[in-house]
C-alpha positions in Angstrom: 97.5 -87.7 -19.8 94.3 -89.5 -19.3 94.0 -91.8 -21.8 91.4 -94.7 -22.3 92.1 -98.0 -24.2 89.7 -100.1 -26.1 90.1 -103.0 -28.7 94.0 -101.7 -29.4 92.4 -98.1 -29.8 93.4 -95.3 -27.5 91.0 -92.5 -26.2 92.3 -89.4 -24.5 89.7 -88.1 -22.0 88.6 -84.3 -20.4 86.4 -82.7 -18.5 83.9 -80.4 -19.9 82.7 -78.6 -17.8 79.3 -77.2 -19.8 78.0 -80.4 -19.5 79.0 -82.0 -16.9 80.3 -84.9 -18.7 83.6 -86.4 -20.1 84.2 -86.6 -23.5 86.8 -89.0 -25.4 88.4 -88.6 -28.5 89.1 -91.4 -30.1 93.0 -91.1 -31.4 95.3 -92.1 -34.5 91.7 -92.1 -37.1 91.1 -91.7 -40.3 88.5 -89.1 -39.3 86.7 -88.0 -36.0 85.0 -90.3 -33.4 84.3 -88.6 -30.5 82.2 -89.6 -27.2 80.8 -88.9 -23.9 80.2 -90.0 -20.5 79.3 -89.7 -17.1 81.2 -91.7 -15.2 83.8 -94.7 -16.2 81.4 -97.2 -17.2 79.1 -95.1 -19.1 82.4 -93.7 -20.7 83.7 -96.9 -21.7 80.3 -98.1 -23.2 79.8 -94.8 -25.2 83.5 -95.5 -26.5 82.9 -99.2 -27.3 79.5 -97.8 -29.4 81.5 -94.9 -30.9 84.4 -97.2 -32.3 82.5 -99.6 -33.9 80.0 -97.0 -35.4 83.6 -95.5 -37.0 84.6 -99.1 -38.0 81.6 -100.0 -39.9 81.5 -96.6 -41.8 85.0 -97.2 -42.5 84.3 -100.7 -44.0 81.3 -99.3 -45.7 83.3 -96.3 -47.6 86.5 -99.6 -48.0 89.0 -96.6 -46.3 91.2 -97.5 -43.5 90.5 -96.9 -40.1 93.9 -95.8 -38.7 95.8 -93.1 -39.9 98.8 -94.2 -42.1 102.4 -92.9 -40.3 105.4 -93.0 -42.3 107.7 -93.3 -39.8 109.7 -90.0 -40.3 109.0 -86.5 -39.3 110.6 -83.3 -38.7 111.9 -82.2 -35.4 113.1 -78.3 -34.7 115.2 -78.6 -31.4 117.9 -75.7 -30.7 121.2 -75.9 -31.9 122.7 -76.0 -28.4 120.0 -79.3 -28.0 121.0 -80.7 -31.0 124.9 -80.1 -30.2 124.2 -81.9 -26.8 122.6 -84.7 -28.5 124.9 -84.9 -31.1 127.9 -85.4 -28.3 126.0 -87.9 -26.1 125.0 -90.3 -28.9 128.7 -90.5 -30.2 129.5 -90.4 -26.4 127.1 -93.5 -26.5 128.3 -95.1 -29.4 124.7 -94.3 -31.0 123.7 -92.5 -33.9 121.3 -89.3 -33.3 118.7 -90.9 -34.5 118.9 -94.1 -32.6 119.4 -92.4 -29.6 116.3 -90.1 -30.3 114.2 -93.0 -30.8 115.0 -94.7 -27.5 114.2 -91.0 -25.6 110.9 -91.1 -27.7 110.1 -95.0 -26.9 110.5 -94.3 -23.2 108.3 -91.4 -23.0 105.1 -93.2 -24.9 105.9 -96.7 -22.6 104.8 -94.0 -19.7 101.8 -92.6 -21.4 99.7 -96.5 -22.1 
């Protein structure tokens, strides 16, 4: 994934084609804040003037800028997944949920 990182906030970044730009997407908002660029540089700069246009709206309007995450959510898996992982975290000593978590952490330590 080709992400971009600025002040804590992450960016994923694409191609487009049309106009021969990039264009980030600012992630985890309250809303949309969106940007293009060029090259790197020009990217970056765009993202720097995009995020703070989205912060001082947001501390105009008193909202919060990130998005609010409870900390659950529903997964669907198959019940032949769920039987595996079921076996390996008692295997492991681990609840499902524990062991879920640590498959989860390791695959967003290899996104940033």
């Amino acid at each position: 994934m080709n992400t971009m990182t600025l002040e804590g906030y992450h960016a994923k970044i694409e191609y487009d084609p049309e106009l021969d730009s990039f264009r980030g997407e600012i992630l985890g908002l309250n809303g949309g804040a969106d940007f293009y660029g060029r090259n790197p540089k020009e990217l970056r700069a765009e993202f720097k003037k995009s995020l703070h246009v989205f912060l001082e709206v947001c501390k105009e309007k008193g909202m919060e800028p990130r998005r609010h995450y409870s900390g659950k959510f529903n997964l669907r898996i198959s019940p032949e997944l769920h039987e595996q992982l079921a076996i390996t975290a008692q295997a492991k000593g681990k609840s499902v949920n524990t062991l879920a978590q640590e498959a989860l952490r390791q695959v967003v330590s290899n996104v940033g």
